[in-house]
C-alpha positions as CSV (number, residue, x, y, z in Angstrom):
1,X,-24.9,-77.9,37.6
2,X,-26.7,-80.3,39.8
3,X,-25.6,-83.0,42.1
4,X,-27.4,-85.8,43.8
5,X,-26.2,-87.5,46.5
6,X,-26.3,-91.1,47.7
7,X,-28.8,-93.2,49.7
8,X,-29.2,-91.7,53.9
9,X,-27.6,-88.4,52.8
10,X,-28.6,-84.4,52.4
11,X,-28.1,-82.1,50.5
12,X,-26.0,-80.6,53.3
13,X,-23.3,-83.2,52.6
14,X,-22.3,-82.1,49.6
15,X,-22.4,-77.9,50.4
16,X,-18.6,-77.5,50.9
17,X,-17.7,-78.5,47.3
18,X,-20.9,-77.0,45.9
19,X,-19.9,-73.3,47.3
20,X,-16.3,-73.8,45.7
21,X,-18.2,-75.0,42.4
22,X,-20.5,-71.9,42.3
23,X,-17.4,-69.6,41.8
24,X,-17.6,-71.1,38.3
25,X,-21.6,-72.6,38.0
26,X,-24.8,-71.9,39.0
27,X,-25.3,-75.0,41.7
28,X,-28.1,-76.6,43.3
29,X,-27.8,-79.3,45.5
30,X,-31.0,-81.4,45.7
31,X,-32.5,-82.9,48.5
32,X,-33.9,-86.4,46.5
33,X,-37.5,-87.9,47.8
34,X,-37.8,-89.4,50.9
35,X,-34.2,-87.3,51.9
36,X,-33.7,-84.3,53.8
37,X,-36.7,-81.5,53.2
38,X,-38.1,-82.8,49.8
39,X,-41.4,-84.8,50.5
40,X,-42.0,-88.2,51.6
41,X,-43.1,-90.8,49.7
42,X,-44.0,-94.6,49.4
43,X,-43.2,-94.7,45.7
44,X,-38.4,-94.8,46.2
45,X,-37.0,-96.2,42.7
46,X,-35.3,-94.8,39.6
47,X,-38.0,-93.8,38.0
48,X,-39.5,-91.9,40.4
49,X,-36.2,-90.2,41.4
50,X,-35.4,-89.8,37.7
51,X,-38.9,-88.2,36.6
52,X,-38.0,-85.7,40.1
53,X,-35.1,-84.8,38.3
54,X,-36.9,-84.1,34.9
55,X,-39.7,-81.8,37.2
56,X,-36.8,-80.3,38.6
57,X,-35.1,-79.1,35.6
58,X,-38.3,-78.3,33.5
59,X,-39.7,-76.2,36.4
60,X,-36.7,-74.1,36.4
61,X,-35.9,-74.0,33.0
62,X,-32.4,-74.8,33.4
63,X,-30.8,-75.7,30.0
64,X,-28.7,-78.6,29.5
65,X,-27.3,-78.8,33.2
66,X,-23.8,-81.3,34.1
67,X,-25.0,-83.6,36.3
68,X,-23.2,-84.4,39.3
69,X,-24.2,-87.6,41.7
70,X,-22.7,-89.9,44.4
71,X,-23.8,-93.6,45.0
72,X,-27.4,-93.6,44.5
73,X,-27.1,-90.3,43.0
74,X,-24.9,-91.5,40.5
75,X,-27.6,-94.3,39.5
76,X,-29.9,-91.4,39.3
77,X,-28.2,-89.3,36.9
78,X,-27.4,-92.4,34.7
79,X,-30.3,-93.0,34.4
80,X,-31.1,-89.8,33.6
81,X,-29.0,-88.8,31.0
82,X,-29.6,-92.1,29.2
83,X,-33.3,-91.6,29.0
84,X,-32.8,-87.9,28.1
85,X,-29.4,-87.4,26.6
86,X,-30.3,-84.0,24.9
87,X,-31.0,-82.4,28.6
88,X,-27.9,-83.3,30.2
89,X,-24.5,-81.4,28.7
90,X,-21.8,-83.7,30.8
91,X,-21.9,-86.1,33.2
92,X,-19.9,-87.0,36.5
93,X,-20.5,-90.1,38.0
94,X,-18.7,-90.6,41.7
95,X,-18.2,-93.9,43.5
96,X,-21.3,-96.1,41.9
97,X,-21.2,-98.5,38.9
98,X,-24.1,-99.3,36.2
99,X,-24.3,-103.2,38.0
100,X,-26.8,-104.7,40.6
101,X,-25.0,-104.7,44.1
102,X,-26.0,-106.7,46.8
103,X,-27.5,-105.6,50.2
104,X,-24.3,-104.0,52.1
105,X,-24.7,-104.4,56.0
106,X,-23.9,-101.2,56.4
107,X,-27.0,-100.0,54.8
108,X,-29.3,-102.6,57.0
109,X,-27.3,-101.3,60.2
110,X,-28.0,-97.7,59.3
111,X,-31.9,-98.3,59.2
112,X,-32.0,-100.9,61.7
113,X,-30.6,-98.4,64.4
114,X,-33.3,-95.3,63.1
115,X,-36.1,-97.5,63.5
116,X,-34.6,-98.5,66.5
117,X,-35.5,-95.0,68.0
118,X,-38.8,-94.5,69.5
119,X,-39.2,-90.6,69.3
120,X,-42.4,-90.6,71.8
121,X,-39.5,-92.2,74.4
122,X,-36.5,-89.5,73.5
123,X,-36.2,-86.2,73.3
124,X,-32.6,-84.9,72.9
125,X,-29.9,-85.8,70.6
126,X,-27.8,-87.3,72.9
127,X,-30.4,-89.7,73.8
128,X,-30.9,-90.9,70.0
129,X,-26.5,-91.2,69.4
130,X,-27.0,-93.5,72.2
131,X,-29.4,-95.7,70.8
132,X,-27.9,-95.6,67.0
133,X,-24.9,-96.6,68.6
134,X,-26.0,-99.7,69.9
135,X,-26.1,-100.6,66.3
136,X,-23.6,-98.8,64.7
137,X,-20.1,-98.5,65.8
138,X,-18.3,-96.1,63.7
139,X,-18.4,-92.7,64.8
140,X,-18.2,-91.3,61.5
141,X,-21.0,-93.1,60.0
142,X,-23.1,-92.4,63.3
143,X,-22.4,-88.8,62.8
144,X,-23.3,-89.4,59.1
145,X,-26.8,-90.5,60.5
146,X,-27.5,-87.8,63.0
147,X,-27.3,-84.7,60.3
148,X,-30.4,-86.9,59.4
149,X,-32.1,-85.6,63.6
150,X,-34.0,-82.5,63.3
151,X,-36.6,-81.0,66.1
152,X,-39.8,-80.7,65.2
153,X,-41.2,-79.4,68.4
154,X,-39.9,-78.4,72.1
155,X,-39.6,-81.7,73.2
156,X,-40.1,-83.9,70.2
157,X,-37.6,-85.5,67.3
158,X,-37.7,-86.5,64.3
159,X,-35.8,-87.8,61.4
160,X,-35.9,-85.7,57.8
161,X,-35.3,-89.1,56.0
162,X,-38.5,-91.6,55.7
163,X,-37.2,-94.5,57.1
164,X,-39.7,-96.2,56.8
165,X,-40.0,-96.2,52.8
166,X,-36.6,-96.5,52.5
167,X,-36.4,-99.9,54.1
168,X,-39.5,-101.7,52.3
169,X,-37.9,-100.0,48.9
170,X,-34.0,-100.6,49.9
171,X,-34.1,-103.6,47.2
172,X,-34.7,-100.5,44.5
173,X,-31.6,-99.2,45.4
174,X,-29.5,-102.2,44.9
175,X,-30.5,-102.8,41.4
176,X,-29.0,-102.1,38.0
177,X,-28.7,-99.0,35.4
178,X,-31.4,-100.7,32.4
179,X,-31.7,-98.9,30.0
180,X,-31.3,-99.7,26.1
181,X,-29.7,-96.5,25.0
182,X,-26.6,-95.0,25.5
183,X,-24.9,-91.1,26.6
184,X,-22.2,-90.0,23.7
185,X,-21.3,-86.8,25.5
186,X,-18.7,-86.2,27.8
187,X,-18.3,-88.5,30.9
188,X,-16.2,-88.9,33.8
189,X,-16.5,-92.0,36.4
190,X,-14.8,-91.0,40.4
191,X,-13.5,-94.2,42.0
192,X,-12.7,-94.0,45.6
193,X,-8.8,-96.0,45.4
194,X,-10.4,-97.3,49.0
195,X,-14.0,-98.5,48.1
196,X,-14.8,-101.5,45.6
197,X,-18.1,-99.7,44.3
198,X,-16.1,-99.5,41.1
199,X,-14.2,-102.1,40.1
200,X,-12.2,-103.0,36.7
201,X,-14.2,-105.7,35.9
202,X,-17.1,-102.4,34.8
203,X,-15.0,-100.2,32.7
204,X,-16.5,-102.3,29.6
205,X,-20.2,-102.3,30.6
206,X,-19.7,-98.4,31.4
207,X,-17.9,-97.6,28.2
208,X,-20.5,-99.6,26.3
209,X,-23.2,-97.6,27.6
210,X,-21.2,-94.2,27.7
211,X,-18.9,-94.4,25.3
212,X,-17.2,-91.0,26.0
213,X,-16.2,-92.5,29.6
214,X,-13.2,-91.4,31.7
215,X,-12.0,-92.8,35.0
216,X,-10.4,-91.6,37.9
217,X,-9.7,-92.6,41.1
218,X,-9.2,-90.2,44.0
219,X,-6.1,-92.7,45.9
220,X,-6.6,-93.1,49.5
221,X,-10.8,-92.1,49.1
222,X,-13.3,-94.4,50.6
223,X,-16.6,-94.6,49.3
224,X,-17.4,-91.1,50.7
225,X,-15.0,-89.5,48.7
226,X,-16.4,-85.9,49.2
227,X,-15.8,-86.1,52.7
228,X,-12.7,-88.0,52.6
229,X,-10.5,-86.0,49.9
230,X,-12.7,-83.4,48.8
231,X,-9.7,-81.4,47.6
232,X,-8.6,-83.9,44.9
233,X,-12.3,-85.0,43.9
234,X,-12.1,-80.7,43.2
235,X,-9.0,-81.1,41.2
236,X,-10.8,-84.1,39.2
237,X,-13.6,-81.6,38.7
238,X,-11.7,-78.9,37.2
239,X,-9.6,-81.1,35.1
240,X,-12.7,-82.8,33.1
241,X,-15.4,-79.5,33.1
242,X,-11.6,-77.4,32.0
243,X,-12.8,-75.3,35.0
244,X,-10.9,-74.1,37.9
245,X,-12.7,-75.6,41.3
246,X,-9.9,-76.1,43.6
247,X,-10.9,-77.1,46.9
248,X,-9.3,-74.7,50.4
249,X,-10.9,-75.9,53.3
């Protein structure tokens, strides 16, 4: 099993439900370019994160993996197991749809207040919370943003995720799932009942594209539905893959 996470996020986000999924899988929770410890690059779009995930899995041999991805992540596996149906043996697909979405203000507030920090002029966390809050207002999301913060020297920051290529790239991110084939295997689509990333209105673009589609939605969720009801997402988990995975915090 693999899972992907979404645009600004680690691999450390999704640990929690990978740990109660490696009672019953062999997990690995990847780090995607320009996120967390993989390398940086100027190249961020689909393909590139797509043919990652092909180096990924060929390296390690790994044999028909389910694919697991959130937001961005979700695009990436799509796009994955469209390309390359015979390498991918089910598919989950949390929180994202096949559509182009427009440019959330979230997202620009998110990189507006990293580049905002000036790492020669800071040199302790509290110092950069204070900075990214001038900009961004929820705590959650501000914690969200500092698991980014890692020290690279005594007295010098940094942040794991290049910022930098993200935001001259974001317009990648936004656009749509193209691709003129379609996934016949098994397929389940994760709606947070609080975010509008999935919508009604894409059941019949998703079920024309993957034709074994089911939907859920995890009532209450927001977009983050990992974090916000990891416990039921579990539950959804188990009840698609025929798998026990219950979630105990």
């Amino acid at each position: 099993m693999i899972i992907l996470h979404g645009i600004f996020g680690i691999s450390d986000n999704w640990v929690t439900i990978g740990r109660k999924l490696a009672e019953k899988f062999e997990v690995f929770i990847l780090d995607q370019r320009n996120h967390g410890q993989s390398p940086h690059s100027d190249t961020f779009n689909y393909f590139a994160l797509a043919d990652d995930l092909y180096e990924f899995i060929e390296d390690r041999q790994l044999i028909n993996p389910i694919l697991i991805g959130h937001s961005m992540g979700g695009k990436v596996a799509m796009n994955f197991a469209l390309e390359n149906p015979s390498k991918v043996d089910q598919l989950i697909v949390v929180d994202i749809s096949l559509r182009e979405y427009p440019a959330r203000q979230e997202h620009m507030e998110i990189m507006h207040a990293m580049l905002a920090v000036n790492f020669d002029e800071v040199s302790t966390r509290e110092e950069v919370e204070e900075i990214v809050a001038k900009t961004v207002k929820s705590n959650r999301i501000r914690l969200f943003i500092m698991k980014n913060l890692y020290r690279i020297g005594q007295n010098r920051l940094a942040w794991r995720m290049n910022v930098s290529s993200i935001y001259e790239n974001i317009e990648n991110v936004f656009v749509g799932v193209d691709s003129p084939y379609t996934y016949d295997k098994p397929a389940l689509f994760i709606k947070g009942g609080a975010s509008n990333y999935i919508i009604e209105d894409d059941y019949p673009a998703i079920r024309k594209k993957f034709p074994e589609a089911r939907f859920k939605t995890i009532e209450g969720a927001s977009h983050w539905v990992h974090a916000d009801n990891p416990d039921e997402l579990c539950a959804a988990f188990s009840e698609f893959l025929q798998k026990k995975c219950d979630f105990n915090p």
